[in-house]
N, C-alpha and C positions, 0 to 999 in steps of 0.2 A: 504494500500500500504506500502510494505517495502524497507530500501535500503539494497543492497547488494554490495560485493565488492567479483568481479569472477576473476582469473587469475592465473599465471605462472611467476616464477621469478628464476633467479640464485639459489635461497636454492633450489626450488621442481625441477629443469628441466634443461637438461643440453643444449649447443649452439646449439647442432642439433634440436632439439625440438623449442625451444623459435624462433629459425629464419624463422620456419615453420609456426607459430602464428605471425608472426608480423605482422602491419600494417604500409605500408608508408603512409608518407603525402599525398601523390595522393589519398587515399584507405578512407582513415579516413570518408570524410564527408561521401560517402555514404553507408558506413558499419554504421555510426551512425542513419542515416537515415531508416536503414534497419533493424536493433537492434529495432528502436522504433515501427517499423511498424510488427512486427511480436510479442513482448513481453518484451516488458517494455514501460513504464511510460516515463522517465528521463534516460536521458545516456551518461553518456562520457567516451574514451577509452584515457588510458594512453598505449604507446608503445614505452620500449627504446631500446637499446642492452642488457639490464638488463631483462627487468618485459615486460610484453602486462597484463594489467590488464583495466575490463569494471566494472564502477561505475554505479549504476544505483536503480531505482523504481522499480518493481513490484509485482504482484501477484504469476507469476509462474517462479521460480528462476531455476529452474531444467532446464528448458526454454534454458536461456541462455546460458548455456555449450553447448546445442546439436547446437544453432546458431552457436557458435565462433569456433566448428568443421568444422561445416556443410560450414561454411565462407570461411573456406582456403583449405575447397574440403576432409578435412580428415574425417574420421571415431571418433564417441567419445570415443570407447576404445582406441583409438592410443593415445589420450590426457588427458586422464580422471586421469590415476594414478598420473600427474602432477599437474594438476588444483587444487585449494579450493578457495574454497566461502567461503565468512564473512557473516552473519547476522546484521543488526541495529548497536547493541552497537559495536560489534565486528569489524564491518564495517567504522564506522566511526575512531575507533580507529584505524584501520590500513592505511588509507587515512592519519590521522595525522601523525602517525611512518612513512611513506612513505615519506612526503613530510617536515618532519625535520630530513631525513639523516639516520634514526635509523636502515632501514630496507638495507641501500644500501650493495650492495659490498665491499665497501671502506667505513667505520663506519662515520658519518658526512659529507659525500661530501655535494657541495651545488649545485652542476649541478640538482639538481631533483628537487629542487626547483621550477627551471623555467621550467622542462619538464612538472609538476602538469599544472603549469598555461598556459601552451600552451595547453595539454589536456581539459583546460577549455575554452580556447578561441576556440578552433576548434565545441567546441558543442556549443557553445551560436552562432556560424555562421552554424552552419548544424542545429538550432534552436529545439535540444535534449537537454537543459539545462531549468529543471525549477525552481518553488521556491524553493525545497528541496536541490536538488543540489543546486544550486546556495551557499545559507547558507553556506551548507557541506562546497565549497569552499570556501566561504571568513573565515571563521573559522580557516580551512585549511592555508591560507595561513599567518592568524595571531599567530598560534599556532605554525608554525615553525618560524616564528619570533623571539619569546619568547623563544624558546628551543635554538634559536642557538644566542641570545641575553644575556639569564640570565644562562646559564650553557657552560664546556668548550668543547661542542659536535664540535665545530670546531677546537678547537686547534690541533697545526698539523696536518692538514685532510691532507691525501694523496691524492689528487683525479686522476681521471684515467686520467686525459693529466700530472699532475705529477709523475704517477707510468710510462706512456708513456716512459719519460726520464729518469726515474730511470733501466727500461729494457734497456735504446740503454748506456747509463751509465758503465751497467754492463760488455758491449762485446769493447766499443770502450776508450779507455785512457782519450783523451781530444776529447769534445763533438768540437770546436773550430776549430779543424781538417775536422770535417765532412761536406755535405754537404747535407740535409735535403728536403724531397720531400713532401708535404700534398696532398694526391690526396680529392678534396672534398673540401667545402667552409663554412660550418652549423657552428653550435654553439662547436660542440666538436673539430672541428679542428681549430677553433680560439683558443679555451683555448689552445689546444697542442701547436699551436704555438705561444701561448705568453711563456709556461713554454720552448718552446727549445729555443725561439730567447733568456731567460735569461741565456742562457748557451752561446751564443756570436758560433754558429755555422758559418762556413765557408762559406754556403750559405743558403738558403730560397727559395723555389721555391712552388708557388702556382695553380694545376690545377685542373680545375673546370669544370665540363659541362655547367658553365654559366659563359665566361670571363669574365662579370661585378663586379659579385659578386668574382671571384677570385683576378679582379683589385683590390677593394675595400680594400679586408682585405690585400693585399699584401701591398698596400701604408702604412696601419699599422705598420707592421714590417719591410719595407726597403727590402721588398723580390721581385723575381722576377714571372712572368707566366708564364704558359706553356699550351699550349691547351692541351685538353684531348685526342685526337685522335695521340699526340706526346709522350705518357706516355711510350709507349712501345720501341719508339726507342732511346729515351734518357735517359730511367731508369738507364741503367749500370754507370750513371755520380752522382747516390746519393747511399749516405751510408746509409741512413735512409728514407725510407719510411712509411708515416703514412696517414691509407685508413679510411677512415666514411663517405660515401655516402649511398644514399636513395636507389639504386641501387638493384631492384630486384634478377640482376644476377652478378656473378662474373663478376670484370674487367677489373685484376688482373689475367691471367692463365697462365698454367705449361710451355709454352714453351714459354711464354715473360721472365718470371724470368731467364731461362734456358738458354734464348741467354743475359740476361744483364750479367750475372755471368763469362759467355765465355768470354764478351768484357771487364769485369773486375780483369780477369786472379787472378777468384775463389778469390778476396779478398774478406773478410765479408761483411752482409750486414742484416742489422736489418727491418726487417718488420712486424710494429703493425695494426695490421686490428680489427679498434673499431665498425664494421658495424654489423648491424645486418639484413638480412641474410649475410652472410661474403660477402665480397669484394675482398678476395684475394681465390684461389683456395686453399683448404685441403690439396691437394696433394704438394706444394709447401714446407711445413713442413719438407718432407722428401728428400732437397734438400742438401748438406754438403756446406756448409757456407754460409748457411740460418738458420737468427733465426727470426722464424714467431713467435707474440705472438698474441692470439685473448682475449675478454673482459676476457676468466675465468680466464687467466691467471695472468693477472692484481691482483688476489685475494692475488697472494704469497706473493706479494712487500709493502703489509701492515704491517707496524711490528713499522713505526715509531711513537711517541707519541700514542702508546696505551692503555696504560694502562689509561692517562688521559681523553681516549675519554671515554673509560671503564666503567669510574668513572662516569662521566658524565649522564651515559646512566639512572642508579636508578634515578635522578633528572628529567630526561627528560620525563620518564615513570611516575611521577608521575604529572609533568603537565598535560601530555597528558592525564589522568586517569579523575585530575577535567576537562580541556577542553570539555572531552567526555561527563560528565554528565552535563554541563552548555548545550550542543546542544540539548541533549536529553531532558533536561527543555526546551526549546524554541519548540523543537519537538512536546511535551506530551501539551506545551501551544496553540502551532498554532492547536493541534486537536479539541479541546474544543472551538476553533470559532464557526464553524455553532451552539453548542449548545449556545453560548454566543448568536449570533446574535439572532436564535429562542426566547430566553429568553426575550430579550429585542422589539422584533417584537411583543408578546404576551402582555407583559407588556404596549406597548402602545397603541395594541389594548383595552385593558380593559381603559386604561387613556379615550380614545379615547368614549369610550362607555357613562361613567360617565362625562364627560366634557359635552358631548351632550345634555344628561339629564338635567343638571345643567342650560344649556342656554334654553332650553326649560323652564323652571318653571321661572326661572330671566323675559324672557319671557311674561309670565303670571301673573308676578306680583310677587311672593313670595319673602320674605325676602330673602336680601341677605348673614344676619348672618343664616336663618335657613339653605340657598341653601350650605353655604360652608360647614357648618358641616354635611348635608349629603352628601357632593361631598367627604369628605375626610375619612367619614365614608364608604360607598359605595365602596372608593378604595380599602380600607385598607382592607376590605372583601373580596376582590378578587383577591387581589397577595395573601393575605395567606390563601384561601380558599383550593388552591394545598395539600401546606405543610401541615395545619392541616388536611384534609382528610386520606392524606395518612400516618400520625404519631395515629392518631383514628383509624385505621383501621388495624397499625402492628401491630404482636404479636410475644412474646419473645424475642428473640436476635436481630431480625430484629426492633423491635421496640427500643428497646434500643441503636441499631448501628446509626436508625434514628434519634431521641433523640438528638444522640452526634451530627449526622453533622449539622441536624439545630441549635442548639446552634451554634456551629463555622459559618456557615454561616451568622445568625445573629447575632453575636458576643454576646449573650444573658448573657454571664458570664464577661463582661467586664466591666461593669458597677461598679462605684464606690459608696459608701455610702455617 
């Protein structure tokens, strides 16, 4: 069994593509469920606005791609020129790069962090998570540690709720002026709005298709709520709107925007949609004093502390390089169990055999200095009855290769004078 690492990310495939492969939260446990039951071993799916990538065991890897087609109803030449697969070392290596920031958008964000570790949580409860995986992960999640502990892969990280504000930055003078909309309640639109409430915005409004969770983060930030079903008649009253919901379909369309704009007599209006499949309509883009940005966008506003994350990156890559092969040592070690256990199931059969013997003759009466030293003689005849058979019986090079490992197995050269 091997691992492999299948997917699609911002470098190979552009928004249209990637939103077409994603997986909600809803989707997850039983597309995992579904991955194992047709061809893999082991399996968890990462899916951000970024990457859909499936981690996983098995035999038949080709497998996989024609599932994660076949899953979202597409064709696999529609997805095929996007896709690549990692093998083993490669595999593992790119789990690590992935989940220490190396591979993101924005050069060390640490949001990915925890989307790994939720990826890992969804499989060990859709119970697609085994020993292999498992490892894979906790390794995973010690090796971005290290990377983002002992090198400076996070100094000045832009990350996307910061570049968020660095787009509405760009169109409006003082952010302080504004008044800021979150449609959505998750983990990226708290980060957004911790980065705009430090800009001291004019106001804060949180809507959510689940008020609780909207209450919740709003007491955070001293903001207020709005149901979701009110988003369209009270849009025209924010300057900034920022969308990341789970949201199959748009929530956000052409003619909400088109009447907030009438009732805000065309003054500007910044709209970032971090969702993946989008949350705000396409067509929105090409409205005049609308500046829509969606996640690729986000790519331009990297520029600050670069060159230090730059720098950072040859250190980080060589962690990850020994990381990789200390997993692959535990890998190459857990294969060699069943022959370990065999070894030692053998070995106590033969103890098992001569011990017999020995109580039988103690038994009978025979000495008990004569019964040890053939208990220990008797033994010793039959663990190396194997080995020297089969070093008696090579020839050439093979015998000479055997030669060397029993020495090393017996340590036969270590012996002092």
């Amino acid at each position: 069994m091997h691992l492999f690492a299948l997917g699609l990310n911002h470098h190979t495939a552009p928004l249209a593509i990637r939103e077409r492969v994603a997986f909600g939260p809803e989707r997850l446990l039983t597309a995992l469920k579904d991955l194992t039951g047709r061809c893999a071993k082991e399996a968890a799916i990462l899916s951000t606005c970024n990457r859909t990538e499936v981690y996983f065991s098995t035999q038949e890897p080709d497998a996989a791609a024609d599932w994660l087609a076949r899953y979202h109803s597409l064709s696999l030449s529609e997805v095929a020129p996007y896709l690549y697969t990692y093998p083993d070392r490669d595999a593992v290596r790119h789990v690590f790069r992935v989940a220490s920031g190396l591979d993101s958008m924005v050069l060390g964000e640490p949001q990915i962090l925890g989307q790994v570790k939720e990826a890992m949580r969804q499989a060990e409860e859709a119970g697609t998570l085994g020993t292999t995986l498992h490892k894979l992960f906790e390794r995973t999640f010690s090796v971005a540690k290290e990377v983002r502990s002992t090198t400076a892969i996070g100094a000045n990280v832009v990350s996307m709720a910061a570049a968020s504000v660095h787009l509405a930055e760009r169109i409006f003078e003082r952010m302080s002026d504004q008044r800021v909309l979150f449609i959505g309640a998750g983990e990226m639109i708290e980060l957004c709005a911790a980065h705009f409430a430090g800009t001291g915005p004019k106001q804060i409004t949180i809507a959510n298709r689940t008020p609780e969770r909207a209450t919740a983060l709003a007491e955070r930030f001293g903001a207020d709520t709005l149901r979701l079903d009110l988003v369209g008649e009270l849009m025209h009253k924010y300057d900034v709107v920022v969308s990341c919901t789970a949201s199959r379909l748009p929530i956000v369309g052409l003619g909400m925007v088109e009447r907030a704009l009438k009732a805000r007599r065309h003054r500007p209006m910044v709209m970032v949609d971090l969702a993946v499949p989008r949350d705000i309509e396409r067509e929105v883009e090409g409205l005049d004093d609308i500046f829509l940005y969606t996640v690729d966008d986000l790519a331009q506003v990297v520029a600050s502390g670069k060159e230090s994350r730059q720098a950072a990156v040859l250190e980080a890559e060589s962690i990850i390089e020994e990381r990789v092969t200390g997993f692959f040592n535990w890998l190459e070690a857990r294969n060699t169990v069943p022959t370990i256990r065999a070894l030692r199931e053998e070995a106590d059969r033969l103890r098992q055999q001569e011990l017999e013997r020995a109580m039988r003759r103690l038994a009978r009466g025979d000495s008990v200095d004569v019964v040890l030293e053939s208990l220990s003689h008797g033994l010793t005849n039959k663990l190396l009855h194997g080995p020297s058979h089969y070093l008696n019986h090579a020839e050439g090079e093979e015998r000479a290769r055997a030669g060397e490992l029993i020495g090393q197995i017996f340590k036969l050269g270590d012996r002092g004078d």
